[in-house]
C-alpha positions as a Python dict, from the first residue, in 0.01 Angstrom:
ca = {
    (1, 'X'): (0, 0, 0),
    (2, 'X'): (240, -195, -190),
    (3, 'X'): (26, -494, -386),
    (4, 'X'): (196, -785, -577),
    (5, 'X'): (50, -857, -926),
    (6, 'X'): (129, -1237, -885),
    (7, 'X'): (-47, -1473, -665),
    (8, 'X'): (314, -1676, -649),
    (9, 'X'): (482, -1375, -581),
    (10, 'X'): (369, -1268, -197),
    (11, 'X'): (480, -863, -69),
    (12, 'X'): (450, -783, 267),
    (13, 'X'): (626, -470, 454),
    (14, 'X'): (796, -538, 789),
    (15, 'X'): (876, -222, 939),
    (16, 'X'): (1068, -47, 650),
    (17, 'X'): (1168, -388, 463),
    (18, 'X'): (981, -500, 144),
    (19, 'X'): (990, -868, 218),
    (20, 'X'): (926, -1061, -145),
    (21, 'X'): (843, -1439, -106),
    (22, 'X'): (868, -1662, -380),
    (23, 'X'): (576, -1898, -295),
    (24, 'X'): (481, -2208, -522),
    (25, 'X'): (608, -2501, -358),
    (26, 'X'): (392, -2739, -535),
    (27, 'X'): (651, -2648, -807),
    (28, 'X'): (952, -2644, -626),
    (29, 'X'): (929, -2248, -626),
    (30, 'X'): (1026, -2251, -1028),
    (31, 'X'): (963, -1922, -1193),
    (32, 'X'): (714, -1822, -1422),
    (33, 'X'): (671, -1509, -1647),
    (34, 'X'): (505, -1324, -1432),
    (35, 'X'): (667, -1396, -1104),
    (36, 'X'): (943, -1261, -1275),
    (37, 'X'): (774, -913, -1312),
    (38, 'X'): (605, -965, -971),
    (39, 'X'): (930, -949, -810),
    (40, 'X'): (1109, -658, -1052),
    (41, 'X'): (816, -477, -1004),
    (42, 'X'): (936, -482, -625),
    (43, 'X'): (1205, -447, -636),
    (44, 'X'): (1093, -108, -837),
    (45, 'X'): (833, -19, -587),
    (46, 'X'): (1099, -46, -289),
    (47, 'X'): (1337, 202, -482),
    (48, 'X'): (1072, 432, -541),
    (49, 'X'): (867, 446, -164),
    (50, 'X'): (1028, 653, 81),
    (51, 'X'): (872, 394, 366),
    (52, 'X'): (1099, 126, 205),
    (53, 'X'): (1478, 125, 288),
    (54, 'X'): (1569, -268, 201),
    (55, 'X'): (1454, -550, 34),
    (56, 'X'): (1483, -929, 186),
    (57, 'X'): (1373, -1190, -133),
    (58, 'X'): (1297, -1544, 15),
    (59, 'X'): (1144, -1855, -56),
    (60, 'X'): (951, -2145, 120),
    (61, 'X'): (1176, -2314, 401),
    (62, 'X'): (1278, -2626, 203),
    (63, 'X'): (1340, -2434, -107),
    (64, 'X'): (1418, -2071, -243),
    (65, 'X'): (1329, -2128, -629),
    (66, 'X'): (1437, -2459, -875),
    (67, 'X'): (1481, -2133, -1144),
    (68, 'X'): (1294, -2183, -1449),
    (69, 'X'): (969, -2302, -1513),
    (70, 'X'): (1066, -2500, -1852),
    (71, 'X'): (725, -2453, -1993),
    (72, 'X'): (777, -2012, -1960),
    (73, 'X'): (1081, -2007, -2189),
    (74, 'X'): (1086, -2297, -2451),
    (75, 'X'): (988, -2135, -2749),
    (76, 'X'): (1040, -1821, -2651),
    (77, 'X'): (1348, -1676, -2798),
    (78, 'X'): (1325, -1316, -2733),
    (79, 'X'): (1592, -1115, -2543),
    (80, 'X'): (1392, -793, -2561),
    (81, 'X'): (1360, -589, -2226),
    (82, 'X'): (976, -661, -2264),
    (83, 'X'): (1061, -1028, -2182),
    (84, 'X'): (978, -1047, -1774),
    (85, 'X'): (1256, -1239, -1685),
    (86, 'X'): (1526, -1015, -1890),
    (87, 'X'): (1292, -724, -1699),
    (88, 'X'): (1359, -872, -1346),
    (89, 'X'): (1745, -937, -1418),
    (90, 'X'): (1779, -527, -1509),
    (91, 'X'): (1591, -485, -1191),
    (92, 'X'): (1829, -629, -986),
    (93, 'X'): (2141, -503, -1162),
    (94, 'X'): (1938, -119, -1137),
    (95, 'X'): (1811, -158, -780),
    (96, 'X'): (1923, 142, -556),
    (97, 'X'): (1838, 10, -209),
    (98, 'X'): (1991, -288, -30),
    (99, 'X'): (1862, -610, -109),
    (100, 'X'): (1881, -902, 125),
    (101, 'X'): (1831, -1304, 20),
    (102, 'X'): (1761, -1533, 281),
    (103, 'X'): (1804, -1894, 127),
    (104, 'X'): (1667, -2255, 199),
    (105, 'X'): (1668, -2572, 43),
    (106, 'X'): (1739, -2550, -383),
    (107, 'X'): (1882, -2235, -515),
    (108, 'X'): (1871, -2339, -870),
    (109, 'X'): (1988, -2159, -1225),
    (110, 'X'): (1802, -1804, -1164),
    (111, 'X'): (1811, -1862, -816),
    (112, 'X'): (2186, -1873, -749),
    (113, 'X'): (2215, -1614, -1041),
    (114, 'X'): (2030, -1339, -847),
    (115, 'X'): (2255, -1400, -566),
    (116, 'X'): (2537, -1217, -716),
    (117, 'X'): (2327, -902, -731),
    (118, 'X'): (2248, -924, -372),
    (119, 'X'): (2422, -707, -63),
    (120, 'X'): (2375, -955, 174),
    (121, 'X'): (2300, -1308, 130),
    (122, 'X'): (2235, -1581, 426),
    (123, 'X'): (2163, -1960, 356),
    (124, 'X'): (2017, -2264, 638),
    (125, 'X'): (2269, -2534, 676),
    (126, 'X'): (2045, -2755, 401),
    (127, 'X'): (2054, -2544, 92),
    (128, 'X'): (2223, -2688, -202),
    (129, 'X'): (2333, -2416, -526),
    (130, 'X'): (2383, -2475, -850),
    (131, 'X'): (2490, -2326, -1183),
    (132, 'X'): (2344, -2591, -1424),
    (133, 'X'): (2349, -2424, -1786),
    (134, 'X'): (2635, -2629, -1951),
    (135, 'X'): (2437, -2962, -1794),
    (136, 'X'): (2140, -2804, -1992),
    (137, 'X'): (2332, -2736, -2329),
    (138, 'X'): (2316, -2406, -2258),
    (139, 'X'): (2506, -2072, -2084),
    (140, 'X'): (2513, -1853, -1774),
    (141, 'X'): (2283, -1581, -1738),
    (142, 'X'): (2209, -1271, -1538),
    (143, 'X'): (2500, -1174, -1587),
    (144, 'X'): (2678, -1413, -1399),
    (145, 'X'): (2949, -1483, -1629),
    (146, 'X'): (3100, -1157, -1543),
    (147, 'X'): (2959, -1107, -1183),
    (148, 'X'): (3097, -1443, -1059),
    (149, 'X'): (3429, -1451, -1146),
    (150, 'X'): (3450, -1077, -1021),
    (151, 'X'): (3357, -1210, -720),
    (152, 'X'): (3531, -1554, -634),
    (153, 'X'): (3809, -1576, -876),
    (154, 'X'): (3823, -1728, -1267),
    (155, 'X'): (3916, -2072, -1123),
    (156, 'X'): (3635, -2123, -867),
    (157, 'X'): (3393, -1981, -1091),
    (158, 'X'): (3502, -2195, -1377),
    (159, 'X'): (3443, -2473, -1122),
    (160, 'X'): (3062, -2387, -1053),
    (161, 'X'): (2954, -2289, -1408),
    (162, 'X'): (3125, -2502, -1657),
    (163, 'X'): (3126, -2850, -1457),
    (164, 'X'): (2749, -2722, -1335),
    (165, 'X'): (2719, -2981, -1036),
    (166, 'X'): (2572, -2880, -717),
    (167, 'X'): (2756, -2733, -402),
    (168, 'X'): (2669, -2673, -50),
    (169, 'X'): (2594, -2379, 130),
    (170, 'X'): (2870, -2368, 286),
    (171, 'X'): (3091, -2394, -40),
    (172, 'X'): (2913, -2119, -133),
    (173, 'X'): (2994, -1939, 190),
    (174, 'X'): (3346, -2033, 195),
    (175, 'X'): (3389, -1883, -190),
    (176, 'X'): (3216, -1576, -90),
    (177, 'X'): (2837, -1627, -304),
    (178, 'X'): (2694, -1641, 89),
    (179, 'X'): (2789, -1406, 417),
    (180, 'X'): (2688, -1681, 681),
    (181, 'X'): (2525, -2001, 646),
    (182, 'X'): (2266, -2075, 941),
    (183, 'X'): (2086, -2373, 1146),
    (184, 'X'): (1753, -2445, 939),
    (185, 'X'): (1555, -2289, 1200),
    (186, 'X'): (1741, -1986, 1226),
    (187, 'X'): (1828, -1844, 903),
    (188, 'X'): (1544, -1680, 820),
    (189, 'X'): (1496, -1475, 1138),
    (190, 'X'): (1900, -1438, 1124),
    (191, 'X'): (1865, -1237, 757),
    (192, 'X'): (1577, -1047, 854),
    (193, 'X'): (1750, -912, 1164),
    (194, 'X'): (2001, -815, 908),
    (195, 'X'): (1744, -639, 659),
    (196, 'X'): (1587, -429, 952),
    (197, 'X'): (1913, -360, 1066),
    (198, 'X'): (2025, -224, 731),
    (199, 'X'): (1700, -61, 716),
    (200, 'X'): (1718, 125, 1068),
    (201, 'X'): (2044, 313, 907),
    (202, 'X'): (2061, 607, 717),
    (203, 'X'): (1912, 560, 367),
    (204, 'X'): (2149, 805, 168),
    (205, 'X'): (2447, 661, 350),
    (206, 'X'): (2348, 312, 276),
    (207, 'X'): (2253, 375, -131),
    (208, 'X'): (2569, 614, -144),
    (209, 'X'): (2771, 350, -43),
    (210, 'X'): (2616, 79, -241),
    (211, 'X'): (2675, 286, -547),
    (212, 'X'): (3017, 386, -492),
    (213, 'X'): (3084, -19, -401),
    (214, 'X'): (2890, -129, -777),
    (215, 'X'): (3112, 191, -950),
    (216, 'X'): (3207, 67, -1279),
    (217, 'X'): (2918, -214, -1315),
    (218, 'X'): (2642, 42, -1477),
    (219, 'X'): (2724, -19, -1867),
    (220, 'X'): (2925, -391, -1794),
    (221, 'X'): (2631, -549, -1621),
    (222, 'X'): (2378, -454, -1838),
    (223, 'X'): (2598, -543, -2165),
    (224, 'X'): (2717, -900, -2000),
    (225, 'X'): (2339, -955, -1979),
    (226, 'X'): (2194, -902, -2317),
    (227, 'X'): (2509, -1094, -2448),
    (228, 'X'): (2438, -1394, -2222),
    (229, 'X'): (2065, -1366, -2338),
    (230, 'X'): (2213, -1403, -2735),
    (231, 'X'): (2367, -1679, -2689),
    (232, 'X'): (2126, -1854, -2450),
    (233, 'X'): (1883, -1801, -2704),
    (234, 'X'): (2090, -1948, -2966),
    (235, 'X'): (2197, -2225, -2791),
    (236, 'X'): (1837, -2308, -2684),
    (237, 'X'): (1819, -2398, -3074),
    (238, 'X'): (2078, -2638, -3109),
    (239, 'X'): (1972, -3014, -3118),
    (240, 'X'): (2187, -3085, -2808),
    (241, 'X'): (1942, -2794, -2589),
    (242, 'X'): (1594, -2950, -2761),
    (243, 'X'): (1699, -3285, -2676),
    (244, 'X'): (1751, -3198, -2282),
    (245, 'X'): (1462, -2995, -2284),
    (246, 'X'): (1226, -3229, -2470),
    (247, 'X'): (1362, -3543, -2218),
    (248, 'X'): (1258, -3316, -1913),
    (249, 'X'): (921, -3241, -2064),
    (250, 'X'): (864, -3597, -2122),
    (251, 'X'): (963, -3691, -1799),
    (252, 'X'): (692, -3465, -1627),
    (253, 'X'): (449, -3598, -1837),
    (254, 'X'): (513, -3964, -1723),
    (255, 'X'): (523, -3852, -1394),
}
């Protein structure tokens, strides 16, 4: 029986898909320390159960996760392993079996970030992405700096993470973040007929090929990352970080 740790974090096994949901919409699905290792400890619990051949990570209908919950990293400057979200972004990079994201509403920081270590990634017709670190005084993460620009080009990813606005799903499906963006009422169904369909194929095949697809990535990935992490941590010092950080804080508290 796989269990998740985190009562935000939900695991449930369709068939011979690990299906993660990422469920606090009271908070607009942002992540918290240990939601973080809720879901890399699936993600680790998928690659190690023979009954489990992909992973499909998903959120609440109107919104897949706003990314970080400010009060989980301010102050916390580490960019140790031990640190659960640094733990979940290994995860994802490490992950040997297919992984799947079906994606509604915000996709946020984290939650575009994880995209790019996705196989196959389907969005509803409402969800709006975003990349906003430089808005935040800060930088990419997840290794994103590399992955993205590997993936759509130096220009368009220039576009998404140093300008930082939002963009559409179907931005993001025309630069190649998203395979096929879906009706609101169909996307989910749509990506996990896509998960059980990976899942229904032969395992070996499917990792061998993943593998041979990601050759090159094993030392790249995991050095973009703890680079990233450096300098996020360092710029989360500077006055120009505190000052964003400190005007969302206040904000929530006069709301």
């Amino acid at each position: 029986m796989i269990e998740s740790q985190h009562p935000n974090v939900l695991y449930r096994v369709e068939g011979k898909v690990l299906v993660m949901q990422i469920n606090r919409p009271e908070k607009k699905n942002a992540l918290l320390p240990g939601m973080y290792r809720a879901l890399a400890d699936g993600l680790k619990l998928a690659d190690e159960s023979a009954a489990i051949n992909a992973t499909l990570i998903r959120g609440v209908d109107d919104c897949f996760t706003s990314g970080n919950d400010v009060n989980g990293f301010v102050g916390d400057g580490s960019t140790t392993a031990d640190r659960p979200s640094v733990y979940f972004m290994h995860a994802l990079h490490d992950a040997r079996k297919p992984i799947v994201a079906a994606v509604s509403g915000l996709a946020i920081g984290i939650g575009t970030t994880l995209l790019f270590h996705c196989d196959l990634v389907y969005a509803s017709d409402n969800c709006y992405l975003q990349l906003p670190f430089t808005r935040l005084g800060l930088c990419p993460e997840a290794g994103s700096s590399y992955l993205l620009p590997k993936q759509i080009g130096y220009l368009r990813a220039a576009e998404l993470i140093l300008l930082g606005n939002r963009f559409s799903a179907r931005k993001a499906c025309e630069y190649g973040i998203v395979n096929e963006v879906l009706p609101q009422d169909q996307y989910l169904q749509y990506a996990s007929d896509k998960a059980q369909e990976l899942a229904s194929l032969p395992p070996e095949a499917v990792q061998t090929s993943k593998q041979l697809m990601k050759r090159g990535l094993e030392d790249i990935v995991p050095d973009t990352i703890e680079l990233e992490l450096q300098e996020f941590s360092r710029l989360l010092q500077t006055p120009e970080a505190q000052a964003i950080v400190q005007a969302f804080l206040d904000k929530k508290q006069a709301g």
